[in-house]
C-alpha positions in Angstrom: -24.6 9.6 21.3 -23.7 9.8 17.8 -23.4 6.9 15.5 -19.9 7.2 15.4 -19.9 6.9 19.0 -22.4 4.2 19.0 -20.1 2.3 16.9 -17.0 2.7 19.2 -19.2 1.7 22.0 -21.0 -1.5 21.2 -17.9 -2.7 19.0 -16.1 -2.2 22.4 -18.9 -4.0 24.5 -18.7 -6.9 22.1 -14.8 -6.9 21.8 -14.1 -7.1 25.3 -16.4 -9.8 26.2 -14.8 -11.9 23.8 -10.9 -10.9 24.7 -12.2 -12.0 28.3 -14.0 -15.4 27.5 -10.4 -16.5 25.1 -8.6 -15.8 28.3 -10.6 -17.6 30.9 -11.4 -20.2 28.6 -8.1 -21.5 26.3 -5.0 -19.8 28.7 -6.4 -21.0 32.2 -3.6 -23.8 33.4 -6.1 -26.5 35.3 -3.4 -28.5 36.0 -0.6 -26.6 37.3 -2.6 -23.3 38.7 -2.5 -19.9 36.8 -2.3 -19.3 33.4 -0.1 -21.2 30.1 2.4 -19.6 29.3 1.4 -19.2 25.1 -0.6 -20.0 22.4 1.1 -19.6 18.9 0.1 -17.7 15.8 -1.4 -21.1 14.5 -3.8 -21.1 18.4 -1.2 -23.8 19.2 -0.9 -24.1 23.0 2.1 -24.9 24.2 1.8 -25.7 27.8 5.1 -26.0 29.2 6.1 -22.9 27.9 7.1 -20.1 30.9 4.9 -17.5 33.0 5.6 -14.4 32.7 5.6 -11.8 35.7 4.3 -9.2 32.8 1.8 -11.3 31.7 0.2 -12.3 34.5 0.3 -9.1 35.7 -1.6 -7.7 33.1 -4.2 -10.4 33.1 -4.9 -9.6 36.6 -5.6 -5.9 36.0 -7.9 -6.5 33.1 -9.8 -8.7 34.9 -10.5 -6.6 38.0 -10.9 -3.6 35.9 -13.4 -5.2 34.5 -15.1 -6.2 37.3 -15.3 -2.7 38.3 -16.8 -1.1 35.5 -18.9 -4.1 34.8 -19.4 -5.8 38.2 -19.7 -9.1 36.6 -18.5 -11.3 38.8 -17.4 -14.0 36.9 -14.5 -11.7 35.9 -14.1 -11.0 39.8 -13.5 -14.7 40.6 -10.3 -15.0 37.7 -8.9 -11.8 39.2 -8.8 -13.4 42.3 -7.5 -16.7 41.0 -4.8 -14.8 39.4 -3.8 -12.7 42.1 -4.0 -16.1 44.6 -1.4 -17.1 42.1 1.1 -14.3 41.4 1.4 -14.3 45.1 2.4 -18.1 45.7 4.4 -18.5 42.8 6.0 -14.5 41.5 6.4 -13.0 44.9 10.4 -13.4 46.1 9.9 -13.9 50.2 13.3 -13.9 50.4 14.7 -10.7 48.6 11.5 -9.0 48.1 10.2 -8.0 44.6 8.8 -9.8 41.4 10.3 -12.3 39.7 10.4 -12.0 35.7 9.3 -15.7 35.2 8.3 -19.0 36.3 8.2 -21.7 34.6 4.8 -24.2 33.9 4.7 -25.3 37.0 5.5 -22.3 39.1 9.1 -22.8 40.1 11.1 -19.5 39.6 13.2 -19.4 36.1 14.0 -15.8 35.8 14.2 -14.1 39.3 15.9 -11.1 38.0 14.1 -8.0 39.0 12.5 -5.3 36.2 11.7 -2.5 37.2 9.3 -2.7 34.1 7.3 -5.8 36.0 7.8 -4.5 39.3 5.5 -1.5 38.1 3.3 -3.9 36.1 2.4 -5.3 39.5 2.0 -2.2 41.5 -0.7 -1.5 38.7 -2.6 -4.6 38.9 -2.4 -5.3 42.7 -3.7 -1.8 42.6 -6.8 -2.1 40.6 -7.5 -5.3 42.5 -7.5 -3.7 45.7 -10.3 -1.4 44.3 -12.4 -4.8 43.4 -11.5 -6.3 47.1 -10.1 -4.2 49.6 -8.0 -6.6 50.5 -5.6 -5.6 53.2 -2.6 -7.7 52.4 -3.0 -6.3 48.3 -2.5 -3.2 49.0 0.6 -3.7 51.5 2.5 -5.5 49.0 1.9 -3.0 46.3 3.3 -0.5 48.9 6.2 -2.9 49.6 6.8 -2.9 45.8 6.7 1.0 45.7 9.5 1.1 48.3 11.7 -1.1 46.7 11.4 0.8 43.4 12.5 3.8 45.3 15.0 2.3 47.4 17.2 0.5 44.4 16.1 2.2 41.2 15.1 5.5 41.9 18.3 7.2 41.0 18.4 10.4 43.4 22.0 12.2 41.3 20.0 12.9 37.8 16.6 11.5 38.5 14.4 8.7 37.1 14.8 5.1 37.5 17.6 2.6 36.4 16.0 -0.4 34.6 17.4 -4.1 35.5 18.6 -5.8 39.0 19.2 -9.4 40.0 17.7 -11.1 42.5 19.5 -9.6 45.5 19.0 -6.0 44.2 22.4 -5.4 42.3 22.6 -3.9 39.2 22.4 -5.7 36.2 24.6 -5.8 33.1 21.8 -6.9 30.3 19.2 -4.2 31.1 17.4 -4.8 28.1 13.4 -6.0 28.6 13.8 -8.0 25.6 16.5 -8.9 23.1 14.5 -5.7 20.5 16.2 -3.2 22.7 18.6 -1.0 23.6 20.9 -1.9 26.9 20.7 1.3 28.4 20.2 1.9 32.1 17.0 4.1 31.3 14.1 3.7 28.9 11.2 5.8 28.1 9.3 3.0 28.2 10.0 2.1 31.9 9.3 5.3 33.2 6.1 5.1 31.3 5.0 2.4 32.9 6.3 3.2 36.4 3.9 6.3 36.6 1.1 4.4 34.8 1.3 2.3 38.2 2.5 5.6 40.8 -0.7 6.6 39.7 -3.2 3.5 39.7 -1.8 3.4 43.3 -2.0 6.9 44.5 -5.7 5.8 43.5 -6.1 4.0 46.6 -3.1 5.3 49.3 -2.8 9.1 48.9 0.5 9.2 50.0 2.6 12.7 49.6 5.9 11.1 48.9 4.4 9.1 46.1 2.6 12.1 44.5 5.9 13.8 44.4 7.4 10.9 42.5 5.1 11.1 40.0 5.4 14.7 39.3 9.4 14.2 39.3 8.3 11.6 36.1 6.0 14.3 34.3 9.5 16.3 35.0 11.6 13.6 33.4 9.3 13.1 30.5 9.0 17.1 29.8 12.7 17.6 30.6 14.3 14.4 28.9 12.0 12.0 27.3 9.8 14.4 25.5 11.8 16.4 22.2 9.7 19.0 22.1 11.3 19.8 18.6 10.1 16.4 16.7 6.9 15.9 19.3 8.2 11.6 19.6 9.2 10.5 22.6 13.3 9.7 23.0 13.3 5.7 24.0 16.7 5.0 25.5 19.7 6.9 27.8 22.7 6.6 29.7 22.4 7.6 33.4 22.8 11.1 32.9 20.1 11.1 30.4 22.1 11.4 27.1 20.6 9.3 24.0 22.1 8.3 20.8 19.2 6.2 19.1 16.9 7.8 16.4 14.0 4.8 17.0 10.6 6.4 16.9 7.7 4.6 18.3 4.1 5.5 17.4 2.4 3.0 19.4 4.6 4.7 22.9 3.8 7.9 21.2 0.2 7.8 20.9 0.0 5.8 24.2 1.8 8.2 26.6 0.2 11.1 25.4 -3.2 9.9 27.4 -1.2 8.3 29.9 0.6 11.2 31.1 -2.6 13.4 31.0 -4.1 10.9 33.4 -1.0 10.6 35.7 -1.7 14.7 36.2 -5.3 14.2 36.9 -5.6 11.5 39.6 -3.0 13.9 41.7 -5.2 16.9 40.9 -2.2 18.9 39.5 -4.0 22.2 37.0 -1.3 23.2 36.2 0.2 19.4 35.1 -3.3 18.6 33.7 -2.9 21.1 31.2 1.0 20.7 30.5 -0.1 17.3 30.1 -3.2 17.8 27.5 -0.9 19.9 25.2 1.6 17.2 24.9 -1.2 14.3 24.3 -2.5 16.2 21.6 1.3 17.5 20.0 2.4 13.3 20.8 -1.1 12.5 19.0 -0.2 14.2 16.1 3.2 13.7 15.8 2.0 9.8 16.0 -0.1 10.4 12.4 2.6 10.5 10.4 2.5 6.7 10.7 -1.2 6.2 10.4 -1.7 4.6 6.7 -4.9 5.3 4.6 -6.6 1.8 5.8 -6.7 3.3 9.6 -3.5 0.8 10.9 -0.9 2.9 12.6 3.3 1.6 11.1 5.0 0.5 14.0 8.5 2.1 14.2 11.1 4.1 12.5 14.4 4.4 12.9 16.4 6.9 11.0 14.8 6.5 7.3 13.9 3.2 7.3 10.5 2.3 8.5 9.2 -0.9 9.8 6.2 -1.8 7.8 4.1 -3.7 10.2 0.9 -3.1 11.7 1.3 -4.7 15.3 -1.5 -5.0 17.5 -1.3 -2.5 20.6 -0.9 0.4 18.7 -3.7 0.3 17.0 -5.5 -0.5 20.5 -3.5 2.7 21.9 -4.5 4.5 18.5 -8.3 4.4 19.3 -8.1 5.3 22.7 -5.4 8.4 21.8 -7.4 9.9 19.4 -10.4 9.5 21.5 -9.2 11.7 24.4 -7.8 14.1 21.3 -11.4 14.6 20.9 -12.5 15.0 24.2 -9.7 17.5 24.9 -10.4 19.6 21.6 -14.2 18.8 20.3 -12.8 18.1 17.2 -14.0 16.2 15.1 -11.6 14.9 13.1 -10.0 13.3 15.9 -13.2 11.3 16.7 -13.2 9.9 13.2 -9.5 8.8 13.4 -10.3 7.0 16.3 -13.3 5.3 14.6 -11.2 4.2 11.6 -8.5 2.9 14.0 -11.4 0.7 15.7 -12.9 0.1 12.2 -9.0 -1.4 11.2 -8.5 -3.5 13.9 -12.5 -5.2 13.3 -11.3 -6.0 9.5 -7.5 -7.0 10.2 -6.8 -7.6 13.7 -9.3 -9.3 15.6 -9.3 -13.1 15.0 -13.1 -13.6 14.5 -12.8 -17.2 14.0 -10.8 -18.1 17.1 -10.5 -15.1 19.3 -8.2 -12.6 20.4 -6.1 -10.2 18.4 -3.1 -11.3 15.6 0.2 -10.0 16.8 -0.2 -7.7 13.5 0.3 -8.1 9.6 3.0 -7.5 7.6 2.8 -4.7 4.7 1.2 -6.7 2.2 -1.6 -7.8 5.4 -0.1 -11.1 5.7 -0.8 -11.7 8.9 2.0 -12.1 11.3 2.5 -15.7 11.8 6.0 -15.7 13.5 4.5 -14.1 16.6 2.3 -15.2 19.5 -1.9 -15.3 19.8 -0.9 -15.0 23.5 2.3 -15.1 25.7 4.9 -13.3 27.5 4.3 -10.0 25.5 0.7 -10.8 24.1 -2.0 -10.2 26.7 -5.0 -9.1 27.7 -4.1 -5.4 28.6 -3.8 -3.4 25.3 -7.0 -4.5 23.6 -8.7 -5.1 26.8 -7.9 -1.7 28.3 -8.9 0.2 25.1 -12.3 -1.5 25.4 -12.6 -0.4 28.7 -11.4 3.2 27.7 -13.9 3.8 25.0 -16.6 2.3 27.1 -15.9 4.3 30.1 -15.3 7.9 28.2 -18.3 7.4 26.0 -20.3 6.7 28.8 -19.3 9.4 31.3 
């Protein structure tokens, strides 16, 4: 191992221990079950704020991924209090499906259905399943699979529409958040719904899923992908037309290796290597952003940049141009990913109090107007890229 590798490996050891104990130990709800719903910039908690379907969703795959690469069972133990309460409180027995939210105690406030979570959940139910082969996990991660397919897989131009209600009828605010575009599809979406295809295919080889997935590799090489710039395009009409100019490193970076591992857990050469050429052209494309202090500039749109440093790209950053390296031995691409670690230890990571700022500002003020933790802040970005690094240097 070299040093620069040794450095990745134990900073990532270190780090993820500590993301896990903030978690367990300041966002565990003892009195109403599950986890609060946020801790402010100032590690504020504010207990009555809502649950999110993402968030808790991502909290449970961290923990049981976790568990299987460390077998530690404490972390085994949260990912089963977390999936014990995703299915009392987010699961819709009525209409089937995920609810967005919940509110502090558990009753449903948002029960409109995201594709975005629905996939979150798939993911996570998945990776628990590996921990606990536990029958009834895996069924409702197939029941979620189907329900993606039967409302939002859209069989005229392909890909999947972004937003229903309750009952399954098509929203009119498709947006995830108030940041974006309302558009029926998203890169990001589709991102995310193969991140999970795949983390399920893991554990159900099923043939009708594998060919979904390689119909999103097709999407993304066909639609989502501009091979002319080497960005991803972020937001379409149904028949895939786009008229924004947003550019986002952090999705840049982050589908590259996400794509490539889509192609590899079906076994696809010929995907595997479609897939490796756009991580590394996505990869690079992403270093325009990448200042001289190792942070990664969030967005662009047009000309004018957003000069902020937010925290999961720089996560995404280390674990991109990690694989980079392992695709291409070179070196340079090791180093970047080194620096990108060696950022985050000097601006991100809140040594004092745990966890990861939201980011800081150009002049490395740090972010204040943003969460510690909460419906977009969790444990999956920085937790995962720990994971990653520890996993890829170790194999």
């Amino acid at each position: 191992m070299t040093e620069s590798m040794e450095e990745l490996y134990s900073g990532a050891k270190k780090e993820l221990e500590r993301i896990l104990a903030f978690w367990s130990e300041k966002m565990t709800d003892k009195i109403n079950g599950g986890f609060y719903g946020q801790i402010d910039a100032f590690d504020q908690l504010h207990p009555n704020a809502e649950k999110g379907g993402v968030l808790n969703a991502r909290i449970l795959w961290t923990y049981s991924a976790a568990y299987n690469q460390t077998k530690n069972t404490t972390y085994l133990d949260i990912a089963k209090y977390a999936c014990q309460y995703i299915q009392s409180h987010f699961v819709d027995k009525n209409y089937g499906g995920i609810y967005w939210s919940v509110d502090a105690t558990g009753t449903p406030s948002n029960t409109r259905k995201q594709i975005y979570g629905q996939g979150f959940m798939i993911y996570a139910l998945s990776e628990y399943y590996i921990a606990t082969k536990e029958k009834n996990v895996l069924e409702l991660a197939i029941a979620l699979f189907e329900l993606i397919e039967k409302y939002s897989f859209d069989p005229e131009f392909g890909g999947y529409i972004e937003a229903f209600t309750r009952e399954w009828q098509l929203e009119t605010d498709l947006r995830l958040s108030n940041k974006d575009e309302n558009e029926k599809k998203t890169m990001n979406t589709h991102l995310h719904v193969i991140e999970s295809y795949g983390a399920l295919y893991r554990v159900w080889k099923n043939e009708r899923l594998k060919h979904q997935i390689i119909h999103i590799l097709e999407n993304f090489k066909q639609h989502i992908y501009d091979s002319t710039t080497q960005h991803l395009i972020l937001f379409f009409d149904e028949k895939w037309h786009s008229h924004h100019q947003i550019i986002s490193y952090g999705h840049d970076i982050e589908a590259g290796w996400l794509l490539q591992e889509a192609a590899e857990i079906i076994e696809d050469k010929d995907w595997i290597a479609s897939t490796k050429k756009m991580a590394i052209e996505l990869t690079n494309a992403a270093s325009e952003a990448l200042d001289q202090d190792g942070g990664l500039w969030y967005e662009k749109e047009g000309a004018n940049w957003v000069y902020q440093k937010h925290w999961w790209p720089q996560a995404e950053a280390v674990v991109g141009y990690f694989n980079a390296f392992q695709i291409t031995g070179e070196n340079d691409y090791l180093i970047k990913s080194l620096n990108s670690w060696r950022f985050i230890t000097s601006k991100m990571i809140d040594s004092k109090n745990g966890e990861w700022f939201w980011g800081i500002n150009q002049d490395d003020s740090i972010m204040t107007e943003e969460d510690k933790a909460g419906f977009w802040k969790c444990p999956y970005h920085n937790g995962r890229a720990c994971l990653e690094i520890i996993k890829r240097i170790n194999t």
